[in-house]
N, C-alpha and C positions, 0 to 999 in steps of 0.2 A: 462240550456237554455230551456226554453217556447216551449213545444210541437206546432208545426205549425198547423191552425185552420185547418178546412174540411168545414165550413161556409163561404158561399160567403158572399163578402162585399160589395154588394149591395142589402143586403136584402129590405133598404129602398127604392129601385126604384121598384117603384110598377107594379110588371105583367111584367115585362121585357120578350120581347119576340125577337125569331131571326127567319126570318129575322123580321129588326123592319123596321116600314113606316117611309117615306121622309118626308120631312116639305115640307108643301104647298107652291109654288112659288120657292121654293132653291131646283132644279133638279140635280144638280150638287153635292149636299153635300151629305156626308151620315147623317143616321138616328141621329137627335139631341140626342135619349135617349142612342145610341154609343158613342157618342163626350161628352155628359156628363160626361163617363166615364173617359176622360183624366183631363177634370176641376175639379172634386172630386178625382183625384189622385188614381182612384181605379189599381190597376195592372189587375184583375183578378173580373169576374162577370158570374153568373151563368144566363143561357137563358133558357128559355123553348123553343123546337122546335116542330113541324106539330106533331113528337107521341108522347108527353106530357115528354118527357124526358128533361135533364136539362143541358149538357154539358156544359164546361169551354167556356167562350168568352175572348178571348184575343184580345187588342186591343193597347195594348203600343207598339211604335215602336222596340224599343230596346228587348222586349221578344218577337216581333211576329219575327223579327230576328233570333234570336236563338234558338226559338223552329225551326224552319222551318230548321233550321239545326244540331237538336237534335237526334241521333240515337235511345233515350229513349218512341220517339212517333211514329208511326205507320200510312201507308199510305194502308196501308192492308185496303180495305173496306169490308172483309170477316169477319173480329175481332168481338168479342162481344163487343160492347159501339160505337163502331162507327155510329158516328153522319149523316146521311145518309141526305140527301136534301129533299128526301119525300119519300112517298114508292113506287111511279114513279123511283125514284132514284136505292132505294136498287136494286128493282130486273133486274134494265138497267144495274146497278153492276154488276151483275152476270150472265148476258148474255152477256157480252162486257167486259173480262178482259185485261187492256191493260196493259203498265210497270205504269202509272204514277198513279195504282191504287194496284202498288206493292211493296213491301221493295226488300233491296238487301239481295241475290247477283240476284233475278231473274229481279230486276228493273234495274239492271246495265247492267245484259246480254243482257235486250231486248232492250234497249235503245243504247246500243252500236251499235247494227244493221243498224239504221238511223241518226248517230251522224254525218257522215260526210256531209252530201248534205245542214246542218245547218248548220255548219262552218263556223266563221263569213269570213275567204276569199273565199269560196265559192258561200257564200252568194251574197257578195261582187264584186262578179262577174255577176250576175245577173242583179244588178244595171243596166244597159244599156237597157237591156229587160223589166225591169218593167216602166224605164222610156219612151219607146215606148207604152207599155199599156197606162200608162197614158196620154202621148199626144196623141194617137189615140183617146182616148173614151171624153179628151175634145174639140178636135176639131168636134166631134161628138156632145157635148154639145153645140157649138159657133153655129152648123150649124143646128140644131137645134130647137121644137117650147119652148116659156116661157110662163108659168114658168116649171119647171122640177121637180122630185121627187129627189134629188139627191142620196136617199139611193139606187134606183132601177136601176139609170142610171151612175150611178158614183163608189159611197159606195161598193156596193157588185160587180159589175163584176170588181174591179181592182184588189183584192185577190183571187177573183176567178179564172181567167186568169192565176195568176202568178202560186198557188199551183196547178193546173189542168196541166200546160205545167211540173212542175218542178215534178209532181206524174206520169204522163203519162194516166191522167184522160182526156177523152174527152169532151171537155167543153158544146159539147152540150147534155150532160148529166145534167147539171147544174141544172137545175128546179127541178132534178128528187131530188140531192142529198142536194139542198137548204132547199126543203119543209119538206124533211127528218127530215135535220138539225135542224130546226126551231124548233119541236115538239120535239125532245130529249133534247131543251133547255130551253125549254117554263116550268114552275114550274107545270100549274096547266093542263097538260098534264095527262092523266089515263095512269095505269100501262098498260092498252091492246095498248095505240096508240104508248108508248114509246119504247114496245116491237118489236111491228111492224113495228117504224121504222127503229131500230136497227135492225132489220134480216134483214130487205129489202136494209140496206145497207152494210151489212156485206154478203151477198147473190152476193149482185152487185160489192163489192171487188175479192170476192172469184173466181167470174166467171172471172173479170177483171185478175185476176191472172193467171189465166189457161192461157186465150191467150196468155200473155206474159212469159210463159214458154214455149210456142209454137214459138212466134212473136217477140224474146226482141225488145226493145230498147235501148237506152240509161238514160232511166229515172230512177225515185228511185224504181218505184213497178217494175219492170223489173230486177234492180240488189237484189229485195228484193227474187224474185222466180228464181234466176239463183245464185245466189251465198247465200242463205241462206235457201230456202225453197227445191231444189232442189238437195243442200245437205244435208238435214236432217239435220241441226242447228235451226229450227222450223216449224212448221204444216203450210200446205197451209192457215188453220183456223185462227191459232197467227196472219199471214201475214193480211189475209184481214183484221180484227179486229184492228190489227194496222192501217193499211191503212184509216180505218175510223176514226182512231181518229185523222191520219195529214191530212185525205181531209177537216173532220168537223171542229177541230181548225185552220186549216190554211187561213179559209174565214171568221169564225163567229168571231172574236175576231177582226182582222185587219176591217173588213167592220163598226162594230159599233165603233172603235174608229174613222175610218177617218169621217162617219157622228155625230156624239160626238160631236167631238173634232170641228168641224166647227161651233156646236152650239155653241160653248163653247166661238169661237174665237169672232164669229158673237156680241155675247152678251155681250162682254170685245173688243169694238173698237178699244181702244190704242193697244192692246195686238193682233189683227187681223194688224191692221196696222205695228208694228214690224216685224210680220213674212209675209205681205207682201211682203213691203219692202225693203227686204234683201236679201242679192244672198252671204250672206258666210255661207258655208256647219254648222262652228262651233255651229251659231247660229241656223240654222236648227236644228240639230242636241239635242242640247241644251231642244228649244222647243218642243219635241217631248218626252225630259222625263220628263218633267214638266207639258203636258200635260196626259202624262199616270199616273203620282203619282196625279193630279186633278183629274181624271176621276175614274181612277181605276175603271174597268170596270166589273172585275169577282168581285162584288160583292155580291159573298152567300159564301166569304169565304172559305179556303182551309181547309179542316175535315183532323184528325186525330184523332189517340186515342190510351190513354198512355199505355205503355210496363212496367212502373216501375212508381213507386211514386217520382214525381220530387215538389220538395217545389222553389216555387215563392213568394220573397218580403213573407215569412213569413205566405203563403198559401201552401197548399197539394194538390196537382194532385196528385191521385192516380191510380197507375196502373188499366185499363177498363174505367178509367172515356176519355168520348168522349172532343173533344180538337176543338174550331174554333177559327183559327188564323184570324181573320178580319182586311184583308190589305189595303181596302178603309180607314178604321176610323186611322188605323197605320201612313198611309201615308198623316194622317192630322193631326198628333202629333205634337202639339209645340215644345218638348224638339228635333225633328231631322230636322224640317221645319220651321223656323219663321213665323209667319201670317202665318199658313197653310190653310187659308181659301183663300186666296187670289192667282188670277191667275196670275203667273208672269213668263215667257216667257224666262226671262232673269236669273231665279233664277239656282243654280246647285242643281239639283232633281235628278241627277243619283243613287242615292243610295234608291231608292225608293224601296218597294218591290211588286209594281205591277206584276211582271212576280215570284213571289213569289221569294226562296233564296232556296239555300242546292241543295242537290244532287238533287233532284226533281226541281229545277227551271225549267220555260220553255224553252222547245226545239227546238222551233221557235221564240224566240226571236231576234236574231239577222236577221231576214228576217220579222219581224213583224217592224222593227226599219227603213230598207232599205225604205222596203215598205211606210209607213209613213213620212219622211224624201221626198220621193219623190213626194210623192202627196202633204203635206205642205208646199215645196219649189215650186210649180210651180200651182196647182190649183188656189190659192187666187194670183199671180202673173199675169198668163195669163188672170182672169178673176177677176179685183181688185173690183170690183162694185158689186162684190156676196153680195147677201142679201136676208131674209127670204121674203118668197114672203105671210104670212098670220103671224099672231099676234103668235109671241111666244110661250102665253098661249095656243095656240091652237093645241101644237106638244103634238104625245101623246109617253111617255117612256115606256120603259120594264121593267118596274117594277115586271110582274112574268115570268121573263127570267134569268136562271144563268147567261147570259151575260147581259148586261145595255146597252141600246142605245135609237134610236128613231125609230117609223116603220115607218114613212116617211119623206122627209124633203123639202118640198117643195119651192125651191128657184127660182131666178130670176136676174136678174143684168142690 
């Protein structure tokens, strides 16, 4: 049998770089010279990133799949080859290690710590409360002047609320750990700002933890320092550090999809009209994964890098070569989504790998799902006449932000 090449096969695409740019007017899609990849039937394509290194690009659905659930590839971002987002990135790395930035058994131990308050019936119990945020803060929008920024007044405080009550985080701290956020997300961030805001909220954990090893409550950072920190099952340090990465995930991710996702709806009228119009859960439901597998919004890709030489379709990864699963471009794969270009509301997208897949899947998913579900079954319903209050073109996206959104959105009805 034929030794498997170590040559990418797309040498012909010239200057292939990741991340690669949008197509002008299609905000929605990802980068044409990514989707290319699935039309030339490539499996596997070599990228240049920010320090001139050259990592795997994986983009077919079915391998970004099971690499994501591969033991052979590594979430270690300490490894040699690891494909790092910038050097903003590496050394946020290493100031902020959390589990989802570890193999097991140390990514199992720590992730166990906060696995129940995600739980989809716990989650599930929430429901009630998130849906009073949300009709609080539209009734707040109805009463209201127009037109409104809806990221500012809508988008972000309804995740904010929920993880802030469900952390034992004081909300009106919010500004403090927003701005934070924003710059540890933001690509073209310096290593001195990304630093700094990683202490200062890993600082503002730490303290927050003290009290509540003084003060419990009933919340998650309260059972984190009473039944784990304060029995020596981990460092007050672990705790905060965690703590930052479910305050920071638990509003950046949900805030840009619920403003997205409205763009998204706004600009496919039939498809806003459906999920109007509809008061069954299923269908809510439904819409909400079809609009995370469109959007896919962590789009800089999930880094890994291989443990062992693994051969794909007749290619070599070799053990140190860096590995990016890109689940925007996967999750518009014909062979797992017919017309994956196309927004459809009704289609069944659950199997998408936006919240990625394997042991490492996201850990707030099932409360990023409540959350959304909520707010697409009752915002475009209580307020059916939503519409962009300025031209389209004129919204401007996060294009250098690990997460994908829009920084405002300014509506009207």
């Amino acid at each position: 049998m034929a030794e498997p090449s170590t040559v990418a096969p797309s040498e012909h695409l010239e200057d292939l770089e990741y991340p690669a740019p949008r197509a002008t007017g299609c905000p929605f899609d990802p980068p044409p010279a990514l989707l290319a990849l699935h039309e030339e039937e490539q499996p596997l394509a070599r990228a240049r990133i920010w320090d001139g290194t050259t990592p795997w690009i994986v983009t077919r659905y079915d391998q970004v799949r099971a690499l994501l659930g591969d033991p052979r590839i590594s979430s270690d971002t300490t490894r040699a080859g690891y494909p790092h987002r910038s050097e903003a990135g590496r050394v946020s790395d290493q100031v902020r290690r959390t589990f989802i930035t570890m193999d097991d058994p140390d990514h199992a131990r720590l992730r166990r710590m906060v696995t129940g308050p995600f739980a989809i019936r716990n989650v599930e119990a929430l429901r009630p409360a998130v849906q009073a945020i949300v009709d609080d803060l539209i009734d707040r929008l109805l009463a209201g002047p127009k037109p409104v920024d809806l990221v500012e007044a809508f988008a972000t405080p309804v995740p904010s609320l929920v993880i802030c009550d469900l952390l034992g985080v004081p909300y009106a701290d919010h500004d403090f750990f927003q701005r934070n956020t924003r710059v540890i997300v933001r690509r073209t961030s310096t290593t001195e700002e990304v630093v700094a805001a990683q202490t200062a909220l890993i600082d503002y954990l730490d303290e927050l933890l003290g009290d509540k090893l003084t003060r419990p409550g009933e919340d998650v950072l309260s059972k984190l320092a009473g039944q784990r920190v304060d029995t020596g099952q981990m460092t007050r340090r672990e705790a905060a550090q965690m703590g930052v990465l479910l305050l920071s995930a638990g509003h950046e991710t949900t805030a840009n999809m619920i403003a997205l996702g409205t763009v998204a709806l706004l600009q496919h009228p039939d498809q806003f009209a459906l999920l109007r119009d509809t008061d069954d859960p299923k269908v809510v439901a439904g819409a909400v994964e079809e609009l995370l597998r469109y959007l896919t919004i962590t789009h800089s890709g999930r880094r890994r890098v291989a443990l062992e030489d693994i051969e794909i379709d007749g290619r070599l990864i070799r053990a140190g070569d860096g590995v990016i699963l890109a689940g925007d471009v996967a999750n518009r794969d014909p062979r797992a989504f017919p017309d994956p270009q196309r927004l459809d509301v009704t289609r069944n997208a659950r199997h998408h790998v936006a919240f990625g897949y394997g042991v490492h899947q996201c850990l707030g998913q099932p409360l990023a799902r409540v959350e959304l579900q909520v707010v697409y079954s009752t915002l475009y319903s209580r307020i059916p006449t939503l519409r962009l209050a300025v031209d389209a073109d004129r919204l401007e996206y996060k294009h250098d932000g690990l997460v994908y959104g829009v920084y405002e959105l300014p509506v009207t009805w």
